[in-house]
C-alpha positions in Angstrom: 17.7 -12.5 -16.3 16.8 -9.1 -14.7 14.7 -6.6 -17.1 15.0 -2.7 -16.3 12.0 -0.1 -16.1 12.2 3.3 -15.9 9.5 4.8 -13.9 8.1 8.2 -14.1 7.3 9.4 -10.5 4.4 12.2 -11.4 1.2 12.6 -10.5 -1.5 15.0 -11.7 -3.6 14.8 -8.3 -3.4 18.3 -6.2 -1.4 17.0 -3.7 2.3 16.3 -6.1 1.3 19.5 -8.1 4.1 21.5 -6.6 6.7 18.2 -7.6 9.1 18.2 -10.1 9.3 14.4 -11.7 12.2 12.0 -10.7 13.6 9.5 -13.0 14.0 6.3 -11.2 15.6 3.0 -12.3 13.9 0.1 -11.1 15.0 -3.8 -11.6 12.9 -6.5 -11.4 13.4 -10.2 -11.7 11.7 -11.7 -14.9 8.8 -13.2 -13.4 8.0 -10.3 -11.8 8.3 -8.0 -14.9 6.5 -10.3 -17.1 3.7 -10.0 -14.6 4.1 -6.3 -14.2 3.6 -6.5 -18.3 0.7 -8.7 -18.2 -1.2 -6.4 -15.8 -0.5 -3.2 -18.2 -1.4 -5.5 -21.3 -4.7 -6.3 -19.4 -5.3 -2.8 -19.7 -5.7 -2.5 -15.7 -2.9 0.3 -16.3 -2.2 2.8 -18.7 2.1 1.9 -18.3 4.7 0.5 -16.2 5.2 3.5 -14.5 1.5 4.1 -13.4 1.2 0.6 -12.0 3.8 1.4 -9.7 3.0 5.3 -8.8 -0.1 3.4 -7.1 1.7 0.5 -5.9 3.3 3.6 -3.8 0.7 4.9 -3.1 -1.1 2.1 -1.7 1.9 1.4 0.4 2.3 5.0 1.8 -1.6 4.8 2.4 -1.1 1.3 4.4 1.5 2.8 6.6 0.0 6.0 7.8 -3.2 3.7 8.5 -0.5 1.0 10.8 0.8 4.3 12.2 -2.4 5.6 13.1 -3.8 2.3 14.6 -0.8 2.4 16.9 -1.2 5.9 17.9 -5.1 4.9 18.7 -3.5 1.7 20.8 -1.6 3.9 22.6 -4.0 6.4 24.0 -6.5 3.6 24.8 -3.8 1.8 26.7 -3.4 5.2 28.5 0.3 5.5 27.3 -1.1 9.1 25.3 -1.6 12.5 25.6 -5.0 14.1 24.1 -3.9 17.4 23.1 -6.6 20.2 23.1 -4.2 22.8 21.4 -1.0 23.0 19.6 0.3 24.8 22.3 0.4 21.6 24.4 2.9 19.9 22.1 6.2 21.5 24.0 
């Protein structure tokens, strides 16, 4: 059996201000709701849909850190280009 969730994609930070919310439909198999329920009952969330703003978050968060590392690889493997000004980009 697969239980729904609607999630609620807003956020008060300064950053998603300027966002209008988006309505998204999310399904989940049942062990995975029922833990998804047990972590909001636990009160370690205020609702479904926050648990899962910062599950994206911390996922967005995690890549830009991988893409970084790999970009810091890169220029000490000497396969880089330190720029001193935007102007260098072209």
């Amino acid at each position: 059996m697969t239980f729904f969730f609607v999630l609620v994609l807003f956020c008060n930070t300064k950053y998603y201000k300027n966002y209008m919310r988006e309505i998204i439909n999310l399904s989940l198999p049942k062990p995975l709701a029922q833990s998804v329920n047990s972590i909001v009952r636990e009160g370690k969330y205020a609702s479904k849909s926050e648990f899962f703003r910062e599950l994206l978050r911390m996922w967005l968060e995690g890549k830009i850190l991988k893409d970084l590392a790999e970009s810091r690889e890169e220029l000490a493997a000497g396969n880089g280009k330190i720029l001193k000004s935007l102007k260098n980009l072209r």
